[in-house]
C-alpha beads as a LAMMPS data file, in Angstrom:
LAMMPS data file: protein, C-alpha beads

116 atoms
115 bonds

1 atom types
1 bond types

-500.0 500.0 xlo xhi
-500.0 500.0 ylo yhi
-500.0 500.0 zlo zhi

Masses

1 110.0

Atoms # bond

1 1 1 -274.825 -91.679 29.395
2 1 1 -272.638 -91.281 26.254
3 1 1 -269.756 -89.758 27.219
4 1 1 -265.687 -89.792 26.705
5 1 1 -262.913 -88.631 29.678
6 1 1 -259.899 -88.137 28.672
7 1 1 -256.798 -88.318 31.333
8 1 1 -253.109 -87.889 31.151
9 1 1 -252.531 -84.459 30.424
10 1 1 -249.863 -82.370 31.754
11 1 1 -246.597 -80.086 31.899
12 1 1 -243.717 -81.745 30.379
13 1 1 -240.443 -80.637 29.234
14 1 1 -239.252 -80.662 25.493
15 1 1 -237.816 -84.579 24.852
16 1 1 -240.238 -85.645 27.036
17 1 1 -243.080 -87.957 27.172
18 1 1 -246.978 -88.438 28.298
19 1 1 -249.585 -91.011 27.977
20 1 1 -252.957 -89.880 26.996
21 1 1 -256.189 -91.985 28.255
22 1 1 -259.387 -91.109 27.092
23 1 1 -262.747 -94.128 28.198
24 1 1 -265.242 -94.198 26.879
25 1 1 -269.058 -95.373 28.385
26 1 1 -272.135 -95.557 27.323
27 1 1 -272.043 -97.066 23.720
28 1 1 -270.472 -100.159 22.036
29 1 1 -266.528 -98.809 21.730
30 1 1 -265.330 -101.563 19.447
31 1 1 -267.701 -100.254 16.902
32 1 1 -266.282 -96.937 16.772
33 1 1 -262.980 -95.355 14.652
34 1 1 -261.573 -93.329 17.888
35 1 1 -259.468 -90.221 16.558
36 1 1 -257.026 -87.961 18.564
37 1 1 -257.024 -84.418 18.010
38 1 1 -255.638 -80.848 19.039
39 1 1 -256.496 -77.514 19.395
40 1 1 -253.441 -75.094 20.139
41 1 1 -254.164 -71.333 21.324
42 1 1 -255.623 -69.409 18.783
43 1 1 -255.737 -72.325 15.972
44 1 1 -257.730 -74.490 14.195
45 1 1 -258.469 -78.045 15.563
46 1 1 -256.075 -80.630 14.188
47 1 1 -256.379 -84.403 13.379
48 1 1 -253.519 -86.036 15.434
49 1 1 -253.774 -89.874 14.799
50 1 1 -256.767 -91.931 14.333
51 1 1 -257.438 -95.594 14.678
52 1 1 -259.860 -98.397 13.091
53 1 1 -262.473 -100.208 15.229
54 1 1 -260.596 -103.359 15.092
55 1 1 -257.090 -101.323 15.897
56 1 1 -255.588 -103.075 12.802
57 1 1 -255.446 -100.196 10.779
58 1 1 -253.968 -96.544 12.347
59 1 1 -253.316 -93.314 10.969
60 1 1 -251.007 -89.979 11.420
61 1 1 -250.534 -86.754 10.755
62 1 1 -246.770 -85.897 9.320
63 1 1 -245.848 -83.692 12.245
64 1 1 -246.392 -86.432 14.705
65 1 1 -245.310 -89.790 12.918
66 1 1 -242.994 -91.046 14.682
67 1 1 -243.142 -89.668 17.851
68 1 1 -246.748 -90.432 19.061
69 1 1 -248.749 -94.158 19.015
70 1 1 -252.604 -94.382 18.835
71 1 1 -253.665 -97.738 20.179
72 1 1 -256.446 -98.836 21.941
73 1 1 -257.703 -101.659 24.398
74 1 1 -261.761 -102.480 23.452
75 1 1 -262.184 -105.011 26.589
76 1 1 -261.622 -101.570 28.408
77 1 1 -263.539 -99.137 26.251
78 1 1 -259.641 -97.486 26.225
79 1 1 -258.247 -95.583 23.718
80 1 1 -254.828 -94.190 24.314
81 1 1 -252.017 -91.671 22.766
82 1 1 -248.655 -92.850 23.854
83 1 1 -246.219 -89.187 22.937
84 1 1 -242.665 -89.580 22.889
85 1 1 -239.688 -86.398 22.205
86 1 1 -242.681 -83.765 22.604
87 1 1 -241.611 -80.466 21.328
88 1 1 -243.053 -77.015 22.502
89 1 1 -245.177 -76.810 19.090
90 1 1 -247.276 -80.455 20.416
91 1 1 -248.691 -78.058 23.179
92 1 1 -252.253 -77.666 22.791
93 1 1 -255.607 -79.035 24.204
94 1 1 -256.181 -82.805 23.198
95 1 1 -259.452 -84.566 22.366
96 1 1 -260.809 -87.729 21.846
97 1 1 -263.343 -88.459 19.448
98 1 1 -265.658 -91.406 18.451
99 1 1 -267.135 -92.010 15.482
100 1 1 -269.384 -94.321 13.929
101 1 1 -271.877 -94.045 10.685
102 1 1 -274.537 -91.842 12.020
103 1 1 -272.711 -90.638 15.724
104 1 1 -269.586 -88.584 16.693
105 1 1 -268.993 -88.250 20.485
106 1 1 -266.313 -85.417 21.058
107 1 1 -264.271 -85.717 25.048
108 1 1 -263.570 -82.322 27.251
109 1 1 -259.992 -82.250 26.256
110 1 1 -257.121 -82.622 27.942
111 1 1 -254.262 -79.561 28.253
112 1 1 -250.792 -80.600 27.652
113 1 1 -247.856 -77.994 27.926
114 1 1 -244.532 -78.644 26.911
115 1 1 -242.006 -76.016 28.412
116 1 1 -238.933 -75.783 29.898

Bonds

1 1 1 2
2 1 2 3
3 1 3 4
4 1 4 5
5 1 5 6
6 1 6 7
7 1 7 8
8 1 8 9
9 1 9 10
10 1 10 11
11 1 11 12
12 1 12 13
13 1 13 14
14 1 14 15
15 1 15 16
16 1 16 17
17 1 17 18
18 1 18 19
19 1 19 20
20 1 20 21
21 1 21 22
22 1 22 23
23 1 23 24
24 1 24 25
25 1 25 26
26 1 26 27
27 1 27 28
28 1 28 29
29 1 29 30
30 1 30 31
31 1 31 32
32 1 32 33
33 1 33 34
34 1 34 35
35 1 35 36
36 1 36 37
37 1 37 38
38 1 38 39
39 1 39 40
40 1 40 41
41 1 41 42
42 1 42 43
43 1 43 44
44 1 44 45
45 1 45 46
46 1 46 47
47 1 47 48
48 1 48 49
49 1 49 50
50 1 50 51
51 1 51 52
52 1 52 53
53 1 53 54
54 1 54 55
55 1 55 56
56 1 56 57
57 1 57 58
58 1 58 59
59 1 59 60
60 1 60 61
61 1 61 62
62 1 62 63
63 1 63 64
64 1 64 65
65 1 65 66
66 1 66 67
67 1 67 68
68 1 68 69
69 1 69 70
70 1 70 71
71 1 71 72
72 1 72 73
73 1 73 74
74 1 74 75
75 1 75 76
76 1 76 77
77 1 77 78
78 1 78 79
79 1 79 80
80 1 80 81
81 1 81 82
82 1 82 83
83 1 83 84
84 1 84 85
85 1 85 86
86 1 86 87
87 1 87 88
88 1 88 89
89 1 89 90
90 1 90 91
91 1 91 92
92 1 92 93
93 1 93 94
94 1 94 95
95 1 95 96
96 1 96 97
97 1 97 98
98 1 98 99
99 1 99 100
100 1 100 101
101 1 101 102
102 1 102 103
103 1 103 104
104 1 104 105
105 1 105 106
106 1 106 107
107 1 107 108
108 1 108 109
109 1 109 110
110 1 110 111
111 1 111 112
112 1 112 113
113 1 113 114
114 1 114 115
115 1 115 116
C-alpha cells in the first residue's frame, strides 16, 4: 500500500521548535523529490521546502529560509522538517508529498499550532 504518515505535529509556543516526520511505504523513496507543504485556515496550500531524491539539492520558500531544514534519511524511507523560532503565522496543517515522473503521493497532514 502506497501511503505517507506524517508525525511530529503539535502546540508550540512562538521561538519554539518541532520536528516533522513523515515515512513513507510502499514505493521506492529514493526515487522520489519529497516536498513539505502547508495549508493555514482559510488559505491556499503552500510549498514549504522541497528536497531532491539524492538530498543533494534542497529548496525554500522566503518566509521559512532560515528557520526550517528539509532533509531526509532514504535507508529509512524518512523525510523530515526540522522548524526552528516558529512564529504564530507557521501555524497551519503540514503535508508531505512525493513525487516522481508519472506519481504524486500526498500524506494526511499534520496540525501544528504555535500560540502562547
Amino acid at each position: 500500500q502506497v501511503q505517507l504518515v506524517e508525525s511530529g505535529g503539535g502546540l508550540v509556543q512562538p521561538g519554539g521548535s518541532l520536528r516533522l516526520s513523515c515515512a513513507a511505504s510502499g514505493f521506492t523513496f529514493s526515487a522520489y523529490v519529497m516536498s513539505w507543504y502547508r495549508q493555514a485556515p482559510g488559505k491556499e496550500r503552500e510549498l514549504v521546502a522541497d528536497i531532491t531524491s539524492t538530498g543533494r539539492t534542497t529548496n525554500y520558500a522566503g518566509s521559512v529560509k532560515g528557520r526550517f531544514t528539509i532533509s531526509r534519511d532514504n535507508a529509512k524511507n524518512t523525510v523530515y522538517l526540522q522548524m526552528n523560532s516558529l512564529k504564530p503565522e507557521d501555524t497551519a496543517v503540514y503535508y508531505c508529498k512525493a513525487r516522481a515522473l508519472t506519481r504524486v503521493v500526498w500524506g494526511q497532514g499534520t496540525p501544528v499550532t504555535v500560540s502562547s
